[in-house]
RODO-2510 file (C-alpha; in nm, 4 decimals, decimal comma):
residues 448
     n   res          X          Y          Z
     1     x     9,0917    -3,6006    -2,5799
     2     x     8,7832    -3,5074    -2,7721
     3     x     8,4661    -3,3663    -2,5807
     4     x     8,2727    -3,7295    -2,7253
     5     x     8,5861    -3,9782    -2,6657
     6     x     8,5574    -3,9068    -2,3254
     7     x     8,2093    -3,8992    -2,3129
     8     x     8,2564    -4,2700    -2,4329
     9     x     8,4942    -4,3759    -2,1985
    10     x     8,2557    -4,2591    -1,9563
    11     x     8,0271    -4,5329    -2,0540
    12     x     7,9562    -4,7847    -1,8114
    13     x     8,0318    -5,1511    -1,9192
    14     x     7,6585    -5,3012    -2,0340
    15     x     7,5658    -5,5384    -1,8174
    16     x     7,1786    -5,7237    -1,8071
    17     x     7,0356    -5,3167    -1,7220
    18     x     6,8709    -5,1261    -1,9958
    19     x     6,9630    -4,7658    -2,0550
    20     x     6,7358    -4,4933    -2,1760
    21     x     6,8943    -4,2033    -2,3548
    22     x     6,7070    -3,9078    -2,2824
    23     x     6,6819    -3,5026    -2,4863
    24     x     6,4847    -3,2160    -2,3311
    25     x     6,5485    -2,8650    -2,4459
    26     x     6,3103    -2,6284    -2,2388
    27     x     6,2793    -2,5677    -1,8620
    28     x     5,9529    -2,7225    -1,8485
    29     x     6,0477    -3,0642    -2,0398
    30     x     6,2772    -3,0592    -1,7819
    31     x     6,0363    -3,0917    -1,4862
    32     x     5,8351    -3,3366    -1,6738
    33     x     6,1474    -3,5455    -1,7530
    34     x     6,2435    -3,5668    -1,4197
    35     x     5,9054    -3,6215    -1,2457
    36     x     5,9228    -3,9448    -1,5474
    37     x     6,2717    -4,0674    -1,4058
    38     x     6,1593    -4,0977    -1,0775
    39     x     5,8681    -4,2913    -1,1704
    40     x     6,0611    -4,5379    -1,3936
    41     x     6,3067    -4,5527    -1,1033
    42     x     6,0703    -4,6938    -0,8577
    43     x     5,9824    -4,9455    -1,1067
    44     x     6,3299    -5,0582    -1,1928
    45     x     6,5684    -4,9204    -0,9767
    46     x     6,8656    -5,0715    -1,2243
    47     x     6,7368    -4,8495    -1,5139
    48     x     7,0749    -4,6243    -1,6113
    49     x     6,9625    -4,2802    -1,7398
    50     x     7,2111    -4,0676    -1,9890
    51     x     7,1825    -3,8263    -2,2644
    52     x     7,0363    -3,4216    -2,2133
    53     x     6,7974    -3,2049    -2,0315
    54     x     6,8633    -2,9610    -1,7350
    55     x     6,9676    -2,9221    -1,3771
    56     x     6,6615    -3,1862    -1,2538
    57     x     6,7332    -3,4310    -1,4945
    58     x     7,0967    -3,3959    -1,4342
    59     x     7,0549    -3,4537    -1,0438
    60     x     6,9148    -3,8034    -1,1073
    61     x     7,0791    -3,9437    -1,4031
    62     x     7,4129    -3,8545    -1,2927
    63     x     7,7086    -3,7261    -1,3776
    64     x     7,7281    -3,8602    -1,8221
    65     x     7,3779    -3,6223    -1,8263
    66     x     7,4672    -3,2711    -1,9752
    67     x     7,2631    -2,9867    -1,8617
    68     x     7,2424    -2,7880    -2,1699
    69     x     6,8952    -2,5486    -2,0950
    70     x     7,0575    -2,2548    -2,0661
    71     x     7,1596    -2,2294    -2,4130
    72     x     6,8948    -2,4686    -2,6093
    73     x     6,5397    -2,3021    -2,4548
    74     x     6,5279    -2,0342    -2,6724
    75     x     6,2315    -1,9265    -2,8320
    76     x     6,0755    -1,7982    -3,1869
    77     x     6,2028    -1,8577    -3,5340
    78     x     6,4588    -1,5192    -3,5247
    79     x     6,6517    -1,6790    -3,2323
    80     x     6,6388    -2,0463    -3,3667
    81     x     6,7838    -1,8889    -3,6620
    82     x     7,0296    -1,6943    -3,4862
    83     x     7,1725    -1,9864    -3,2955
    84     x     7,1545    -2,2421    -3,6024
    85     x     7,5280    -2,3082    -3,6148
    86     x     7,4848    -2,4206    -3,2220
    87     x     7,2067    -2,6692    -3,2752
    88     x     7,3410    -2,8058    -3,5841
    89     x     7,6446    -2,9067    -3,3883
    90     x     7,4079    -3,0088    -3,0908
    91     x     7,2683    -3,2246    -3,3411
    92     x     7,5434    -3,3888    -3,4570
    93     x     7,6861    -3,4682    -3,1406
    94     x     7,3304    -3,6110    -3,0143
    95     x     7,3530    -3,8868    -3,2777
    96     x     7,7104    -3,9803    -3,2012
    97     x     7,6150    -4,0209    -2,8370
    98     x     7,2771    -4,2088    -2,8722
    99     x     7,4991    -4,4467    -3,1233
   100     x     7,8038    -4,4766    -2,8963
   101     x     7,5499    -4,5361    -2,5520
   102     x     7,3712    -4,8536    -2,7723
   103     x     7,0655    -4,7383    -2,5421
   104     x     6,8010    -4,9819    -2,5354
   105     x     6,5184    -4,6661    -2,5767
   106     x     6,5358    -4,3034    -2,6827
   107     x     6,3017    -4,0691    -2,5180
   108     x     6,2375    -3,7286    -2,6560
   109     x     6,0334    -3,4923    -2,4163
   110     x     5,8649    -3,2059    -2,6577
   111     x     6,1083    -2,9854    -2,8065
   112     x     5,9750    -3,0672    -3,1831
   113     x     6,2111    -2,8455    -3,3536
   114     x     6,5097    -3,0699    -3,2554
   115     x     6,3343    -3,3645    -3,1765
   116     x     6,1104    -3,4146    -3,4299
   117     x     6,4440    -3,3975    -3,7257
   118     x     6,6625    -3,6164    -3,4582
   119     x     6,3655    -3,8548    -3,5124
   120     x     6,3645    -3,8670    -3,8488
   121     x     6,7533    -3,9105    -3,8584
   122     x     6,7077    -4,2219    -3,5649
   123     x     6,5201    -4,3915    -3,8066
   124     x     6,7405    -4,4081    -4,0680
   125     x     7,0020    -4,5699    -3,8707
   126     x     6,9609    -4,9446    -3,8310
   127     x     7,0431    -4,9777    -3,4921
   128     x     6,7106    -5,1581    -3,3105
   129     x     6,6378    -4,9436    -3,0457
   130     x     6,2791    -4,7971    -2,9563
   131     x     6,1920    -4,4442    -3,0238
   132     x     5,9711    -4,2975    -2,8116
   133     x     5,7807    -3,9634    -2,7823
   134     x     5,6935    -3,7459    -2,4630
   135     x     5,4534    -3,4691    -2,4637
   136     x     5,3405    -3,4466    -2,8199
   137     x     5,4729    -3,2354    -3,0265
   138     x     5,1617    -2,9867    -3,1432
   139     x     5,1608    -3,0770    -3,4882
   140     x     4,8166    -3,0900    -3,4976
   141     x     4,7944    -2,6981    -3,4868
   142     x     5,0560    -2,6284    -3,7172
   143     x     5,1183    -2,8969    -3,9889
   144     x     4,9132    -3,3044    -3,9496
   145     x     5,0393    -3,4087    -4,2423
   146     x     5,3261    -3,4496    -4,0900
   147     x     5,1404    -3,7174    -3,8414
   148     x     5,1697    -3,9979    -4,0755
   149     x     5,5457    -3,9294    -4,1352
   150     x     5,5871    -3,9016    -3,7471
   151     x     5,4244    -4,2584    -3,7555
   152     x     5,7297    -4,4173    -3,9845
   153     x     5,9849    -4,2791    -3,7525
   154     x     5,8033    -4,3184    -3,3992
   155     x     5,7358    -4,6547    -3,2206
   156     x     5,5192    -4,5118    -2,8985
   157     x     5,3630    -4,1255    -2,8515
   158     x     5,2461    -4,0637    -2,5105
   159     x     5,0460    -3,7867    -2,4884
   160     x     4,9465    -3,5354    -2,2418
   161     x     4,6473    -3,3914    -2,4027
   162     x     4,2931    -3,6251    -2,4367
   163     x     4,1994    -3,5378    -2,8221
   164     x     4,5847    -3,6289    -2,9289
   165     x     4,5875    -4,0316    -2,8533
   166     x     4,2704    -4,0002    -3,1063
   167     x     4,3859    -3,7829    -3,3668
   168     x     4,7651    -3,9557    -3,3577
   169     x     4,6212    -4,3428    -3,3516
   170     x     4,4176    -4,2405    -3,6756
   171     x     4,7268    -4,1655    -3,8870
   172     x     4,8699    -4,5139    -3,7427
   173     x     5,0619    -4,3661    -3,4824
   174     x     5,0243    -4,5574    -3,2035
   175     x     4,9653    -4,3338    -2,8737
   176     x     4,8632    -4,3558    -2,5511
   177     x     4,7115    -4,0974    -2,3556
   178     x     4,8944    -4,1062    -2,0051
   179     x     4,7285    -3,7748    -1,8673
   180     x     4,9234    -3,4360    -1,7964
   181     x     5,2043    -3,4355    -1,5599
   182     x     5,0837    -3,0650    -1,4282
   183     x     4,8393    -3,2363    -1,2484
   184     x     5,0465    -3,4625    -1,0618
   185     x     5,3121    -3,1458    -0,9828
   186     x     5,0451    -2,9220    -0,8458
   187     x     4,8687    -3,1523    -0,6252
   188     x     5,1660    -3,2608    -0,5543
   189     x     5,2289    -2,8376    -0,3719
   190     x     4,8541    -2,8467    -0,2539
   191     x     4,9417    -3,1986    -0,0716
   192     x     5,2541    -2,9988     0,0899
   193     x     5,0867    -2,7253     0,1733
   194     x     4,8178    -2,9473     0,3771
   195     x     5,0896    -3,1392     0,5634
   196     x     5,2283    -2,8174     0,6780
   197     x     4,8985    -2,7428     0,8591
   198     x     4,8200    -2,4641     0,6131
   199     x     4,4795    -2,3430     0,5950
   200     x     4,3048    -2,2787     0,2373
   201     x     4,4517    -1,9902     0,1112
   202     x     4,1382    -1,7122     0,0386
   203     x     4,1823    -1,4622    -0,2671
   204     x     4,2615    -1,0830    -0,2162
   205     x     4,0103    -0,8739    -0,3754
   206     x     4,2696    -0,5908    -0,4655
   207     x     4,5274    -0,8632    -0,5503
   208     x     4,6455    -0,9083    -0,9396
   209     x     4,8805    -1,1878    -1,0342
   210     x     5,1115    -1,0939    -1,3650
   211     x     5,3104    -1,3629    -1,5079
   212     x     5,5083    -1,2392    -1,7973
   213     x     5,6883    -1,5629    -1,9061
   214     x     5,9550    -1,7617    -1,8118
   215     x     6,1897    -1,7061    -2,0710
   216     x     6,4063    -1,3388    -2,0536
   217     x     6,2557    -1,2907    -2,4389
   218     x     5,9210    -1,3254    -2,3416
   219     x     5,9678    -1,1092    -2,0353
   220     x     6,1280    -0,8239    -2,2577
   221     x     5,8200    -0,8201    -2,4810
   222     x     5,5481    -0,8754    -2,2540
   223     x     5,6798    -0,7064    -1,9181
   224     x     5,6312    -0,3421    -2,0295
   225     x     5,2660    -0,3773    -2,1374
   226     x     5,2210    -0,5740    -1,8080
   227     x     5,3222    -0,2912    -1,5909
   228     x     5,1142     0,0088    -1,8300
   229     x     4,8621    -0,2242    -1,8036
   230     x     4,8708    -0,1804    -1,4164
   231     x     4,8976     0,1787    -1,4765
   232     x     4,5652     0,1970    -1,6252
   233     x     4,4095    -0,0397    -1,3480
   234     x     4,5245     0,2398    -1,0946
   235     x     4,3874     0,4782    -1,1993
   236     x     4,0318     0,3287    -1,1899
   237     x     4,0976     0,1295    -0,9010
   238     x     4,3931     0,2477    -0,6277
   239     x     4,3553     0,0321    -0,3904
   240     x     4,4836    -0,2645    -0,6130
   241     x     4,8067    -0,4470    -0,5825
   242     x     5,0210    -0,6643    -0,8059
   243     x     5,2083    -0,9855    -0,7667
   244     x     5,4683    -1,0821    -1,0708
   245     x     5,5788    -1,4154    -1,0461
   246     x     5,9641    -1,4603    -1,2136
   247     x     6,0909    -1,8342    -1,2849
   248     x     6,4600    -1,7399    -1,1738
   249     x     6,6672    -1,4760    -0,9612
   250     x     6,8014    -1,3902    -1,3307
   251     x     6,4822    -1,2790    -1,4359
   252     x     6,3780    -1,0933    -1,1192
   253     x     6,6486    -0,8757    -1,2060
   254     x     6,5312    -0,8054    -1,5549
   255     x     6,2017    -0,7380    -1,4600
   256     x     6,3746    -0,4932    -1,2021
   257     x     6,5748    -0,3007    -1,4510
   258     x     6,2587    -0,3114    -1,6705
   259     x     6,0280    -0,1587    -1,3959
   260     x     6,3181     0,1416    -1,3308
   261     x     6,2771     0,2241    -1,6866
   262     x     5,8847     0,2329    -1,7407
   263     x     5,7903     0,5631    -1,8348
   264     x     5,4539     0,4218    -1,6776
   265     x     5,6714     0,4450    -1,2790
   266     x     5,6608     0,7577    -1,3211
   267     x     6,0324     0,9393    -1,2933
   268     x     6,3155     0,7974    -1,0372
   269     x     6,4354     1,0662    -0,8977
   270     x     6,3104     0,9905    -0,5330
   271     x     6,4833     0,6508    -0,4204
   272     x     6,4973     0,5816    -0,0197
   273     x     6,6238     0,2813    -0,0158
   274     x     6,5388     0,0865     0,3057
   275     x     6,7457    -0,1363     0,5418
   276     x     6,7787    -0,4828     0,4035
   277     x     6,5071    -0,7072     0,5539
   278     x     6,4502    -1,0735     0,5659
   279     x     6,2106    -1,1969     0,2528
   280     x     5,9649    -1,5111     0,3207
   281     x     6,2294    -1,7351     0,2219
   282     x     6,4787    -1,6349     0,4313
   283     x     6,6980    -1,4150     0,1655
   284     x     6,7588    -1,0305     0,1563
   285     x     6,5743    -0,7840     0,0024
   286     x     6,5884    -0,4696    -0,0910
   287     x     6,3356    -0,2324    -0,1026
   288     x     6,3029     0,1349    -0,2323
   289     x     5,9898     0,3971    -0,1346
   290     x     5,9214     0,5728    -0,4891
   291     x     5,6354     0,8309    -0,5574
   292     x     5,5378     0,6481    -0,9144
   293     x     5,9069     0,5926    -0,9201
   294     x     6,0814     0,2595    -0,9617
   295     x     6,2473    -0,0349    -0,7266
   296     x     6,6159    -0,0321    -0,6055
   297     x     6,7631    -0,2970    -0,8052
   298     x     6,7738    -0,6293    -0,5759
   299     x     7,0143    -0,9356    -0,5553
   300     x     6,9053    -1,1889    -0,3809
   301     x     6,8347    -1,5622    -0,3875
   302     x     6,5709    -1,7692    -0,4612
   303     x     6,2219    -1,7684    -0,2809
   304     x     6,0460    -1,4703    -0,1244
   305     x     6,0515    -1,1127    -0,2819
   306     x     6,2429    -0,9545    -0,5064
   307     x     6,2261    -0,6387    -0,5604
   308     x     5,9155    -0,3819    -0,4472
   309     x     5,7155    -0,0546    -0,5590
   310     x     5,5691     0,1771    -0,3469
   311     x     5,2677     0,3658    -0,4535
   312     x     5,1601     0,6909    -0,2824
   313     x     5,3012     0,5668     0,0387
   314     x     5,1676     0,2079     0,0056
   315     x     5,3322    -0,1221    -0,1637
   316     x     5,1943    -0,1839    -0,4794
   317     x     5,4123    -0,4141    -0,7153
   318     x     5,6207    -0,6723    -0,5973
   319     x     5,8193    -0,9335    -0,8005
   320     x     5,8452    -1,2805    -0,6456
   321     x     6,1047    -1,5809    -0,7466
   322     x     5,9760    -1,9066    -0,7128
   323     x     5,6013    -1,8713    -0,6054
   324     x     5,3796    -1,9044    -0,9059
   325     x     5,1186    -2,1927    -0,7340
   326     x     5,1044    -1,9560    -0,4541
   327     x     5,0285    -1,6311    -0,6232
   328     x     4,8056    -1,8224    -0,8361
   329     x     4,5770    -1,9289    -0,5311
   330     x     4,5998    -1,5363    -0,3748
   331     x     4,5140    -1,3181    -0,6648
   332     x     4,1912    -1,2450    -0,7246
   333     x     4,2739    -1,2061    -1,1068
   334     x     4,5738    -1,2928    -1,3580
   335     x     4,7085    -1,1621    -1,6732
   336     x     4,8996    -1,4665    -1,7994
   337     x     5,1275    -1,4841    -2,0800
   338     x     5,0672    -1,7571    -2,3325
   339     x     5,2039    -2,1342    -2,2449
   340     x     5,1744    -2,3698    -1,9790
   341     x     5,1104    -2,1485    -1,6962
   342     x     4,7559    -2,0794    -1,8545
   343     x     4,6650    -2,4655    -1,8029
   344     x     4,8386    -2,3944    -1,4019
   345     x     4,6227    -2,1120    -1,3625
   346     x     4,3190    -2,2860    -1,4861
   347     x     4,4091    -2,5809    -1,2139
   348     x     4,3940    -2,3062    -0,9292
   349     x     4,0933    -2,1374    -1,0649
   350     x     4,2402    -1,8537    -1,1450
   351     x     4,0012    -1,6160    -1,3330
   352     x     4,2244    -1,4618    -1,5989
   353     x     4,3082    -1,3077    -1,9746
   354     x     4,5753    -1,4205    -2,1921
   355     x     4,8772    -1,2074    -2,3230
   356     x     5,1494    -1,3230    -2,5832
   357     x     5,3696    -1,0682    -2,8057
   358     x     5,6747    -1,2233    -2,9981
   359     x     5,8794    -1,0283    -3,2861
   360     x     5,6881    -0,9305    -3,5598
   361     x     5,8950    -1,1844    -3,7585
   362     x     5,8432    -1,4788    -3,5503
   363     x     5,4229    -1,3892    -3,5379
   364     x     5,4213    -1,3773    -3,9258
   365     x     5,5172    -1,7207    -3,9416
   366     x     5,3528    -1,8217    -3,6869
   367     x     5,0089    -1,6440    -3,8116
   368     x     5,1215    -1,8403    -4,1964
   369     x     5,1689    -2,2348    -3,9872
   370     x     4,9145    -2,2662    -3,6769
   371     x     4,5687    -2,3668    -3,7994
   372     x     4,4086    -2,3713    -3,4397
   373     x     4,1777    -2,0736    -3,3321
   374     x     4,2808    -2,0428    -3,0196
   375     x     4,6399    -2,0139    -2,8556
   376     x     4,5445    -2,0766    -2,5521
   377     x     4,5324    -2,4556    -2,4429
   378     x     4,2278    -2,3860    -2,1645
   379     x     4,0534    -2,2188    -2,4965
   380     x     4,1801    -2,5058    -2,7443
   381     x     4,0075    -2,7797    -2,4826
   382     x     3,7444    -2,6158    -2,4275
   383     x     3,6834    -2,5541    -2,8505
   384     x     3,5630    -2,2001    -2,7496
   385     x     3,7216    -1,8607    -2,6101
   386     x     3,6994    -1,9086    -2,2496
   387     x     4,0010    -1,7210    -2,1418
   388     x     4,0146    -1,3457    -2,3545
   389     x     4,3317    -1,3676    -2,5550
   390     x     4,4984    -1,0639    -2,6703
   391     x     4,7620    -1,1079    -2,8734
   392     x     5,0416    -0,9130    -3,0916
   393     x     4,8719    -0,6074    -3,1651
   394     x     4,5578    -0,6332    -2,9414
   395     x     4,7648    -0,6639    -2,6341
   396     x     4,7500    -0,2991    -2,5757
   397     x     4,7214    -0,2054    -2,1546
   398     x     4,3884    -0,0550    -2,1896
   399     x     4,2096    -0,3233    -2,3367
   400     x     4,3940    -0,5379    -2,0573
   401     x     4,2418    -0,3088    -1,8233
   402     x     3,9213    -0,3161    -1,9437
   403     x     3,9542    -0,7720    -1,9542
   404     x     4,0947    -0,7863    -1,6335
   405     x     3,7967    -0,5027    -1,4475
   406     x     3,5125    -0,6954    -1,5941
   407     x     3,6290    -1,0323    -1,4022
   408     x     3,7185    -0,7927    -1,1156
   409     x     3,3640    -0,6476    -1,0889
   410     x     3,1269    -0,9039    -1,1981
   411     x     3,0742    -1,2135    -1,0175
   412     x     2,9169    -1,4108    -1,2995
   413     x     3,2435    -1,3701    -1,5234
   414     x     3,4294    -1,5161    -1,2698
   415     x     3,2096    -1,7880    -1,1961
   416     x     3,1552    -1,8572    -1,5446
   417     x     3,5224    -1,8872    -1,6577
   418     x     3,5600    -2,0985    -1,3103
   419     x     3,3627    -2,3160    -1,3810
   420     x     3,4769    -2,4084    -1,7308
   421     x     3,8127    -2,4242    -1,5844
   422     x     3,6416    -2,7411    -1,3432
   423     x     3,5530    -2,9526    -1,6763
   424     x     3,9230    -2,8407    -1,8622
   425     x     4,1217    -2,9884    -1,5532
   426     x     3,9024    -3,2846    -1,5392
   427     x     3,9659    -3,3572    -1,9035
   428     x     4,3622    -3,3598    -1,8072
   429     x     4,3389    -3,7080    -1,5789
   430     x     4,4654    -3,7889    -1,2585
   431     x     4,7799    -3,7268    -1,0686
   432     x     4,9712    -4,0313    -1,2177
   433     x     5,0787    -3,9182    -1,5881
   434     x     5,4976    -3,9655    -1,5026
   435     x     5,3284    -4,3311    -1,3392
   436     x     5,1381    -4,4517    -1,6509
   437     x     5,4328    -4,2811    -1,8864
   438     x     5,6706    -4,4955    -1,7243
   439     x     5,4933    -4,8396    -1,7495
   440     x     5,4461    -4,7229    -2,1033
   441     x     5,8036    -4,7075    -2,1643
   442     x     5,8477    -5,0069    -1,9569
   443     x     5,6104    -5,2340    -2,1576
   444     x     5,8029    -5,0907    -2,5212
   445     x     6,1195    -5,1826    -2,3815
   446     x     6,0333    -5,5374    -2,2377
   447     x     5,8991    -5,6251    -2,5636
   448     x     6,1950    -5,5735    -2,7237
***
């Protein structure tokens, strides 16, 4: 039996509940999609949740939600191109399910590149159901005449960012601005942390955070000027140590095999490994004394450290699975590659500079569509260059060194870029954007 015949089988018989077919593509539309079906959950517990997203979304909708991340978060126009003949077919099949589910409401969570065309096909098709938008797509940077087409296709936008309900409502969109779900996430871990009978967490002076992306492209590009770029800082400074946050196990081993390599390490030849220890989450480690040499490659679980560098006797890189907030509160200073973990280290006040390198290919276009100044979204709220971005061919390790000293050695940077960060977080809302996303979506579907 066909892959979608037995998806329909699968189909509950429609009684008097409504069903919301749901498509997220990336690891982050994922949190935010799930952090939204819990909150239209505790509205209407008879709400029946299908469609695709990842493991989150999965673990609440059930078992007729396909977890499909792995392959459909890629990233840049080379690797969309690449996979084409996969989303095409993804595509197809989306439409046949949303037709043969007769969901009441179709909610697409960014993702514009397949969203934004499964849209425009929705529209055609005659079947009444609502259409509605999560996390705007950021046409605004890289083509708005494409608002007012978005507006024919689209019955509610909810937005996350304040100057996008504005912009969007102009064109005769209509949008709400429900606030960013970050918020709600991160207070949610400070909230934690409090109930645990932590105390406030106070910033190492010789501590750097480096977050090199979440996706194994971005880590491939951006890791190896990341570590040079910690090469330079020792030299000035040897006392430092670095922190790398990794979003998965996976890419804690990547970063590993990335570090052994670096010509920056130093050569390998002196590896003494020790006994495996308990990590902070409970999980083995592994962890190898080098001169300027490189880690013992790792496996491990998630949580707690990954792999470790020594440096003239003393531990000076480790890689980390699972604990961005907490780095984030620790370091004293970041170097952050471009996306949403800018707007998470702005939340935790942070002082940082921004890093993003893609293929030349991919940047080309890029450099030919965005018509926004900045690429970071701390700089693009703020309308000025609060964080220093260096990016493509000005991310070079010593001018990183040179960013990342200055907020190291002068109070006033720091306190400057701080407290800019205090007015861009206040601009985001409150900690209830999944909350007033849900009513939203509520309201649009009662009315129908």
């Amino acid at each position: 039996m066909p892959a979608l015949a037995r998806w329909k089988r699968a189909l509950p018989i429609r009684m008097n509940y409504k069903t919301i077919y749901f498509v997220a593509g990336e690891a982050s539309a994922d949190n935010h999609g799930a952090a939204l079906m819990r909150a239209l959950r505790s509205f209407d517990a008879d709400l029946q949740f299908i469609g695709r997203g990842g493991p989150q979304m999965k673990v609440i909708a059930g078992k007729q939600f396909e977890n499909w991340i792995d392959k459909s978060g890629v990233l840049g126009l080379w690797e969309v191109i690449k996979h084409y003949a996969y989303f095409r077919k993804q595509f197809r099949i989306t439409l046949s399910e949303i037709e043969a589910s007769k969901a009441d409401a179709v909610v697409l969570i960014d993702y514009p590149g397949f969203n934004l065309r499964l849209a425009r096909a929705l529209h055609r098709d005659p079947m009444a159901r609502r259409l509605i938008y999560y996390i705007s797509p950021q046409v605004w940077a890289w083509n708005r005449s494409r608002i007012k087409k978005m507006a024919q296709w689209i019955d509610l936008m909810l937005c996350i960012f304040p100057f996008e309900a504005e912009l969007y409502n102009q064109s005769g969109l209509r949008t709400i601005f429900v606030g960013h779900p970050m918020i709600e996430r991160l207070r949610a871990h400070k909230s934690a942390s409090s109930s645990r009978g932590e105390i406030e967490i106070e910033r190492d002076p010789n501590l750097i955070a480096l977050f090199p992306g979440s996706r194994s492209r971005e880590v491939r590009k951006i890791f190896p000027i990341l570590i040079e770029t910690a090469h330079e800082l020792l030299r000035q400074k040897p006392d430092l140590r670095f922190e790398v946050a990794a979003a998965s196990p996976q890419l804690a081993r990547e970063m590993e095999e990335i570090v052994a390599r670096s010509p920056a390490m130093g050569p390998t030849s002196h590896l003494h490994p020790f006994p495996s220890i308990r990590g902070e989450a409970g999980t083995k480690q592994s962890q190898a004394t080098v001169g300027l040499g490189s880690p013992l490659p790792s496996r491990r679980g998630e949580g707690g450290v990954s792999g470790v560098v020594q440096y003239q006797d003393r531990q000076m890189l480790e890689i980390k699975v699972g604990e961005t907030a907490d780095i984030m509160q620790r370091a004293f200073v970041g170097i952050v590659a471009s996306g949403s973990a800018t707007l998470e280290a702005a939340y935790f006040r942070l002082p940082f500079v921004l890093v993003y390198k893609v293929s030349w290919l991919t940047y080309l276009a890029g450099r030919l569509l965005v018509r926004v100044k900045y690429l970071g979204m701390p700089n693009v709220l703020a309308e000025k260059e609060v964080v220093p971005e260096f990016i493509q061919h000005r991310a070079q390790p010593r001018a990183l060194a040179q960013a990342v000293s200055r907020l190291l050695d002068e109070p006033s940077a720091r306190h400057n870029m701080v407290s800019e960060f205090d007015a861009i977080i206040s601009s985001l809302g409150k900690d209830d954007a999944s909350k007033n996303a849900g009513q939203a979506i509520l309201a649009v579907l009662k009315a129908r």
